[in-house]
N, C-alpha and C positions, 0 to 999 in steps of 0.2 A: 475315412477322411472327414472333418469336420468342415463346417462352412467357413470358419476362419480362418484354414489353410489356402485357402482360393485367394490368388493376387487380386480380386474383388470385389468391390461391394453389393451384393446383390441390388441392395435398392435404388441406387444409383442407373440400375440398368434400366433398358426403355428398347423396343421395337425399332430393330432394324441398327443392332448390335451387332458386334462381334466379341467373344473371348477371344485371343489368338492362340495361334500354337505357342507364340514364345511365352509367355504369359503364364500359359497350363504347364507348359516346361519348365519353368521355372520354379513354378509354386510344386512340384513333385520331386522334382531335382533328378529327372535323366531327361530323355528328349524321348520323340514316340518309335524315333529307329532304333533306338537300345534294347528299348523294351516292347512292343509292339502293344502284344495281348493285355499287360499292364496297363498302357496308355490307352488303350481302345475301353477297357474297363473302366479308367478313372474319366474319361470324356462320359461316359454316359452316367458315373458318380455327379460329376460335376452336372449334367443336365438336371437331372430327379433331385440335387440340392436346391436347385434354383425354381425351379418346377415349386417345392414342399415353400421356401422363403415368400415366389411372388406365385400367388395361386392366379394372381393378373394376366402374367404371363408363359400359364402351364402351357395352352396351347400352342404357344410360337416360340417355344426351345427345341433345337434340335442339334445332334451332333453333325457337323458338316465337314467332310474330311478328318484334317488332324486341330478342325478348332470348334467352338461351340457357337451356335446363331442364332443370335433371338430375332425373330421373321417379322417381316413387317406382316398388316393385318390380310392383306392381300398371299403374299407369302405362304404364311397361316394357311389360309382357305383352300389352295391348292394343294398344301402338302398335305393337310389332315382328308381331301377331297383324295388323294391318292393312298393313304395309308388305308381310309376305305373302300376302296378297290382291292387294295392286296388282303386287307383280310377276308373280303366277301370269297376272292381264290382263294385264299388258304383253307377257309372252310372246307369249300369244294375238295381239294384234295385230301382231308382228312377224311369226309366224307366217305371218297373210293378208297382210301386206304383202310377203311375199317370194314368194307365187304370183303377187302380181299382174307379176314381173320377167318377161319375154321373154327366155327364154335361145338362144334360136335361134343367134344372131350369138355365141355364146361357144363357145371353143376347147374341144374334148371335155376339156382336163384344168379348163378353168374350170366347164365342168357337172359334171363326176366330183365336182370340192370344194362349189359348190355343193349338189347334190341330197347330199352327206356331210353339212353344214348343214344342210339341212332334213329331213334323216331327225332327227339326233343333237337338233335345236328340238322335234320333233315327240315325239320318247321322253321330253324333258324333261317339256314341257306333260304329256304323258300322266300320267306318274308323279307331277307335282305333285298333279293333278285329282285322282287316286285316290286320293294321300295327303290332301289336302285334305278331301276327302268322306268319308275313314275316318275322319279326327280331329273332323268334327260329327258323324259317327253315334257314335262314344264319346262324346262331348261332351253329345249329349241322352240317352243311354242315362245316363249321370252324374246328369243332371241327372233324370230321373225318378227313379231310384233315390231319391236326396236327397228328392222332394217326396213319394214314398211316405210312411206312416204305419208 
């Protein structure tokens, strides 16, 4: 799907948009309950086009249900503030899912790259967590300051 298939104009758009659903419907020509897996695909086509048009507004596109939302700057902040959180988890489970691999049966150069993965997974997680956990202890140090008198 090209950007000129999109009922449209990217540059026109600004924070604290909506695409709708009819709209995206229309400009595809079925609706998102015909086709689901289709329509969930071209919603996140449609985001990463708008994303690549306004590098402005990479941050604050997102798919929201069955339409697309360009966030306010507030908006933004919380969901990208959430999106790292989920991947800081996600690491973490990738983490334990690659202890639970038997590496016996692997070729000493396949453990050497492995156990280099899970060192290099492991330094990640870490660094996140620490970063993570410095930015809420500023974060409520902030915040009492603020509610002081």
């Amino acid at each position: 799907m090209s950007k000129q298939q999109w009922p449209v104009d990217f540059e026109q758009l600004h924070k604290d948009t909506q695409v709708s659903q009819q709209s995206i419907e229309s400009a595809l020509g079925f609706t998102a309950h015909d086709k689901p897996p289709e329509y969930a695909y071209a919603l996140l086509v449609l985001c990463e086009e708008i994303r690549r048009a306004r590098p402005d507004l990479s941050g604050h596109v997102r798919a929201d249900k069955l339409s697309v939302r360009i966030m306010t700057d507030v908006e933004a902040d919380d969901w990208q503030d959430k999106r790292h959180r989920e991947t800081i988890d996600s690491l973490k489970r990738i983490g334990k899912r690659r202890k639970s691999i038997d590496r016996s049966a692997f070729s000493a150069n396949r453990q050497a790259k492995c156990e280099s993965l899970d060192v290099a997974l492991s330094a990640t997680i870490i660094v996140a967590r620490s970063e993570s956990r410095r930015h809420r202890r500023l974060l409520a140090a902030t915040e009492r300051k603020m509610s002081e008198p």
